[in-house]
C-alpha positions in Angstrom: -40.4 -97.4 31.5 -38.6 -99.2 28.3 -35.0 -99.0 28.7 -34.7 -98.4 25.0 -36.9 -94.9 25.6 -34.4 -93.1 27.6 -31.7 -94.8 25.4 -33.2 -93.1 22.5 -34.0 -89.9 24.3 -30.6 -89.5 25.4 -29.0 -90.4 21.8 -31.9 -87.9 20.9 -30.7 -85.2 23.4 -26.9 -85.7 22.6 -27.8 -85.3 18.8 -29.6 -82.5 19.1 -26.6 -80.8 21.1 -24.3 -81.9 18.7 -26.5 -79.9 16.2 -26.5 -77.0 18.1 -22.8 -76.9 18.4 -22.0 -77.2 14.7 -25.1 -74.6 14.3 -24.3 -71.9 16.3 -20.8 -72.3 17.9 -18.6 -72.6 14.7 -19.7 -70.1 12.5 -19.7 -67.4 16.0 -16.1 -68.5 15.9 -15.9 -68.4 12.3 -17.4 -64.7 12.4 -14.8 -63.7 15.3 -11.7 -64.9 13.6 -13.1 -63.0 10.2 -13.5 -59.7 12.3 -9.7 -60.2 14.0 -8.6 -60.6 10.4 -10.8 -57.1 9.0 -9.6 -55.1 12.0 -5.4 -56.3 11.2 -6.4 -55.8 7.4 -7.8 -52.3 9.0 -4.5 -51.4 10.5 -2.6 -52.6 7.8 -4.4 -50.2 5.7 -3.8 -47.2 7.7 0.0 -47.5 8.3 -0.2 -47.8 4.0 -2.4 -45.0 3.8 0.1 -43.3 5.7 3.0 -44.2 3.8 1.9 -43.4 0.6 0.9 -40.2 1.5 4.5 -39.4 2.7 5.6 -40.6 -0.8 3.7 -38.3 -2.1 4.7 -35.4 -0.3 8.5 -36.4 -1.4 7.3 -36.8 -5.1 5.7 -33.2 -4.5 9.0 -31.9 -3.4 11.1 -33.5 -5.9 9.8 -31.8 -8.6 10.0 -28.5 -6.9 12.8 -26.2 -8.7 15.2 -25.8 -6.2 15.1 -29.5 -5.2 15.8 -30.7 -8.6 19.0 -27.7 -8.3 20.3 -29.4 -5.0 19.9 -32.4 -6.4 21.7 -32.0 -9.3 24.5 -30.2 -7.3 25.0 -32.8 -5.0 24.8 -36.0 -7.0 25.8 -34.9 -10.6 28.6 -32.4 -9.5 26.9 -29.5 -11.9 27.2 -25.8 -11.7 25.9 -23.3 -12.9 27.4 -21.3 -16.0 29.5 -19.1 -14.8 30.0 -21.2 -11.7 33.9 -23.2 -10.4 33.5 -26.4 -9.0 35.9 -27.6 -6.6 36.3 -30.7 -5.2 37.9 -31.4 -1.5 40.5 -34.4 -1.7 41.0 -35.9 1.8 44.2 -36.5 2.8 45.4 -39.8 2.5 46.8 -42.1 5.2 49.9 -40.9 6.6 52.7 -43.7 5.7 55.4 -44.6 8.2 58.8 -44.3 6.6 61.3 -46.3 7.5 64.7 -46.8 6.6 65.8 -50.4 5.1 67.8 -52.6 7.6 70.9 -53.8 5.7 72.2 -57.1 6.8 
């Protein structure tokens, strides 16, 4: 046999693996990083789906009547005609009194 035969063949063979490699290996890791990356976007989707759908139960209340009178109560201070407001002052610090040393 012709040394350069099984020279070529295996050049031929390690080619031909090469191929296969670049054929089939890195687009099935191509394919599995892109499905990692649909199912996070998936997720992602869900937890906004979720939020957004809480939003819009709070827009819903907010424009309920007796939220926009708490509301308006609680933030603005209003009342009602008719109505006294009163507001609670806190006490303020107690102060220590003390008498002035004289020298």
């Amino acid at each position: 046999m012709n040394p350069w035969s099984v020279r070529l063949r295996i050049a031929a063979f390690a080619t031909l693996f090469v191929f296969v490699l670049f054929a089939f290996v890195y687009p099935a890791r191509a394919w599995l990083a892109q499905r990692h990356q649909v199912n996070q976007v998936r997720r992602d989707l869900a937890v906004l789906d979720q939020q957004n759908a809480e939003l819009q139960r709070e827009a819903n209340r907010l424009q309920t009547p007796a939220e926009i009178e708490r509301l308006a109560r609680l933030r603005f201070h209003m009342v009602k005609p008719g109505e006294q407001a009163y507001t609670v002052v806190p006490e303020g610090p107690a102060t220590a009194t003390t008498t002035p040393s004289t020298p």
